[in-house]
N, C-alpha and C positions, 0 to 999 in steps of 0.2 A: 788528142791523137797526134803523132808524129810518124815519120816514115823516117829509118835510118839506115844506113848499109853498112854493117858493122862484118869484122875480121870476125874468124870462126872456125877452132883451132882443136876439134874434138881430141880427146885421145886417144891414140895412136894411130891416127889418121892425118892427112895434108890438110891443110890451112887452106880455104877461101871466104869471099866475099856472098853475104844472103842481106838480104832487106827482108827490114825488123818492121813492123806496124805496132806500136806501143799503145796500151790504150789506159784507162784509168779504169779501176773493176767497179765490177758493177754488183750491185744486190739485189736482188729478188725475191719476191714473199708470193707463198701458196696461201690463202685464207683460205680457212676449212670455218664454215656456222657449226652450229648443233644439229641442222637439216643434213649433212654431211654432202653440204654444197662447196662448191670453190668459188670464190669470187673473181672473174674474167671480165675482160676490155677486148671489147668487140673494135679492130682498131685497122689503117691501111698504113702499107710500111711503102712508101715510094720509090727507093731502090730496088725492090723484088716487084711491085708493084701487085701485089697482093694484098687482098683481107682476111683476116684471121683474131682467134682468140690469142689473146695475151694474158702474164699474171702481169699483178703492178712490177717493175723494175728500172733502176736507172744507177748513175754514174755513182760512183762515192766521191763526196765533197772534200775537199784538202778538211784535214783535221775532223773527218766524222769518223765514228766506229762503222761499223758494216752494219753491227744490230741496230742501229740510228737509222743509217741509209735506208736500211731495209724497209723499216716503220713508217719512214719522210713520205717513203717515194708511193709508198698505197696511200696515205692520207692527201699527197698532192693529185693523184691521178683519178681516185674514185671517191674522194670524201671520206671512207669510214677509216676508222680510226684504230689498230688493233694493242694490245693492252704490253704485250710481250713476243717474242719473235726469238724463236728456236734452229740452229743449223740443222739443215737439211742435206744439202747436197752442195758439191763443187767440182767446178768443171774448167778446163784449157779450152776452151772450144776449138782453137783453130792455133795450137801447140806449134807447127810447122815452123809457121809465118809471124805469129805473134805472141807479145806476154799475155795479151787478154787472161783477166782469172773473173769466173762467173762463182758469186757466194749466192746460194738459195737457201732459205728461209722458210719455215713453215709456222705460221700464228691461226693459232683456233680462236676462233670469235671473233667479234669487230663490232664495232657499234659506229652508225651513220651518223657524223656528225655537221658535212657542208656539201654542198654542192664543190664537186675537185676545182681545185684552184687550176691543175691544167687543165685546159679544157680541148685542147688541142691530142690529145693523148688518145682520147676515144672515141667511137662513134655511141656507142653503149656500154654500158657498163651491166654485167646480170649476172647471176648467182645460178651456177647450173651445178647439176646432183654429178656428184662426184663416179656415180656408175656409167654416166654417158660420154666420159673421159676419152677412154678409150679407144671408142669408135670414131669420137672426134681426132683425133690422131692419124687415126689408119685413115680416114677420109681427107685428110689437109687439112682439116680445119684450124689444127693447133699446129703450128711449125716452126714457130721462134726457139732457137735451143734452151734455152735458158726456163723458157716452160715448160717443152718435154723434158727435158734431165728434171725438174721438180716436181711435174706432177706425176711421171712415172715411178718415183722415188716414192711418194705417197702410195699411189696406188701397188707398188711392190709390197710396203711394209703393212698393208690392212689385213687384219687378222682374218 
């Protein structure tokens, strides 16, 4: 992450000065089982100082694909493993102020392969039915953007 104050010269418009928050994107994966569960990270975020549901996600590494990142970052944070990892959804989150670019991902199946290497990521990790999404939502349960823009993307496109 860097903070810069850069010149900003729209067209046809006057020229000033905004601070830029640059960040490195990130990737994010929806696991969907054959139970037509999600796979979530029950997890506390200290700046908002809240608990909430997360999907796996994190940084992309100098010289990774995003469909890498995407795979890495569930195998580090929950153990399982998923085989393949399809575009989903993408988002600016916070356009204004910065480049931030959020790539979500959607992988059906996974297979448990370790206890997650971070271990720092979760308090739990649990597979909840993909119907009680929703309501997790409307009650805060889920509030990281980067899961709701994904899992609402899922649950738009169910037949």
């Amino acid at each position: 992450m860097s903070l810069d104050l850069i010149d900003v010269e729209p067209p046809g418009r006057d020229r000033y000065e905004h601070h830029l928050v640059r960040f490195a994107p990130v990737a994010a994966t929806v696991v969907l089982n054959d139970r037509d569960e999600v796979l979530l990270m029950w997890r506390h975020r200290f700046a908002t100082r809240t608990w909430n549901w997360e999907i796996p996600s994190g940084i992309v590494e100098d010289g990774e694909t995003l469909k890498a990142a995407a795979a890495r970052e569930v195998l580090e944070e929950t153990g399982w493993q998923v085989e393949s990892v399809e575009p989903l959804a993408y988002s600016q989150p916070i356009g204004g102020m910065s480049n931030a670019e959020h790539h979500v991902f959607l992988a059906r199946g996974a297979a448990f392969v370790a206890p997650p290497v971070d271990t720092h990521e979760a308090d739990r990790i649990e597979w909840i039915p993909l119907d009680r999404i929703q309501d997790m939502i409307d009650r805060r349960e889920i509030v990281a953007g980067v899961a709701v823009t994904g899992l609402l993307q899922v649950l738009a496109r169910r037949p």
